[in-house]
C-alpha positions in Angstrom: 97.5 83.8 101.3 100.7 83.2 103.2 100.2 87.0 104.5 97.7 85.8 106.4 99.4 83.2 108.2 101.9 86.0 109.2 99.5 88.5 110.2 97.5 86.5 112.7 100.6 84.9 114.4 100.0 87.4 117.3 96.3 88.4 116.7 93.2 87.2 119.9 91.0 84.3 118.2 88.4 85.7 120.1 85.8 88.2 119.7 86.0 91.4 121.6 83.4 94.2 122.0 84.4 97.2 120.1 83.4 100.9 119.4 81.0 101.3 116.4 81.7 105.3 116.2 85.1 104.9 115.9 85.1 102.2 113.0 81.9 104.3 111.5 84.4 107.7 111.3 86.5 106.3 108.5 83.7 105.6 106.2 81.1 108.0 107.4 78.7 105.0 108.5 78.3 102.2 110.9 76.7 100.4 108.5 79.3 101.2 105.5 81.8 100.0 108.2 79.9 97.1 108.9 79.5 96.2 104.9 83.1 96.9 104.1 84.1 94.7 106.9 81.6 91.9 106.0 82.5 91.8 102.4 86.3 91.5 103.6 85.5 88.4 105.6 83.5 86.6 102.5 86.7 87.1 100.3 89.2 86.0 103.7 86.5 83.0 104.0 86.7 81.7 101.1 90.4 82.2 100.2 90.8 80.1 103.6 88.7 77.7 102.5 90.5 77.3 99.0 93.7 76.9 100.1 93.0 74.2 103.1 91.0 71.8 100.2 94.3 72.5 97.9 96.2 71.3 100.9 94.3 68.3 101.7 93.7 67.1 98.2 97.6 66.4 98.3 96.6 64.0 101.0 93.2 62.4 99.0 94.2 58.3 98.5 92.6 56.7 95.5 91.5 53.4 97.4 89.2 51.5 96.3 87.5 49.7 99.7 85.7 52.2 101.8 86.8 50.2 104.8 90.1 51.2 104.2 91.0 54.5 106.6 94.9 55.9 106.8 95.5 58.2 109.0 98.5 60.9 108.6 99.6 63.1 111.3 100.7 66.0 109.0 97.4 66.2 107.4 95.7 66.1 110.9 98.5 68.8 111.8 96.9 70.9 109.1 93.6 70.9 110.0 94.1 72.2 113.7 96.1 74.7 112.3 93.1 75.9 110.0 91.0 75.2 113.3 92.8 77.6 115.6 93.0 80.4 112.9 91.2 83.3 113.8 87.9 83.7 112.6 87.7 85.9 109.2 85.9 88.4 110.5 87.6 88.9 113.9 90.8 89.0 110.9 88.7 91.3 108.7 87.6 93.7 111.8 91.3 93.8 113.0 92.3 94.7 109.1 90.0 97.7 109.0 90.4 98.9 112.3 94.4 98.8 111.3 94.0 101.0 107.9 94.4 98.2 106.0 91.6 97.9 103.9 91.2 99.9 100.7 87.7 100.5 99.6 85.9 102.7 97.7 82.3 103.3 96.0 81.8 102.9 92.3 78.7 104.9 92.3 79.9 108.6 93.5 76.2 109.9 93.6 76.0 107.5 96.6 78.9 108.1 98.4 78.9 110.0 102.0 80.8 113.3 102.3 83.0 112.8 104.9 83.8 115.6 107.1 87.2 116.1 110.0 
């Protein structure tokens, strides 16, 4: 999950149009393109989201009167971190438009011939 971290250092939080015939020649399809990239976000999603609880659980007091609040400026640190991270799919667009993504189709009666 680190990787991550890394590989959006430089990357634009924000959503930019892009060119749907380009991103459809790789996988013969806009909407194969479209799936592959969705699917990428889910899994990016959800490893983001595992790795902020296991982060803040270090953080979870035991205490036993609900009026009592504490605050801590490293876990509030990590939160706006996780905030200004890119969202996964702008991560998961950027990672298919950059060859990054491996994918292929378990059913081969189904797959597209591609052609150059």
């Amino acid at each position: 999950m680190s990787d991550i971290k890394s590989k959006v250092q430089g990357m634009d939080p924000n959503l930019s149009a892009r060119d749907l015939l380009s991103m459809s020649k790789r996988s013969g399809n806009v909407y194969e393109a479209l799936a592959i990239i969705s699917r990428r976000a889910r899994q990016l999603s959800s490893e983001i989201k595992q790795e902020l609880h296991q982060k803040l659980d270090e953080f979870a007091a035991t205490s036993e009167t609900i009026e009592e609040v504490h605050e801590n400026k490293e876990q509030i640190e990590i939160s706006k971190f996780y905030e200004r991270l890119p969202n996964p799919a702008v991560i998961a667009t950027n990672e298919f438009l950059n060859n990054e993504l491996y994918h292929r189709y378990t059913d081969r009666k189904r797959a597209p011939i591609l052609e150059d």
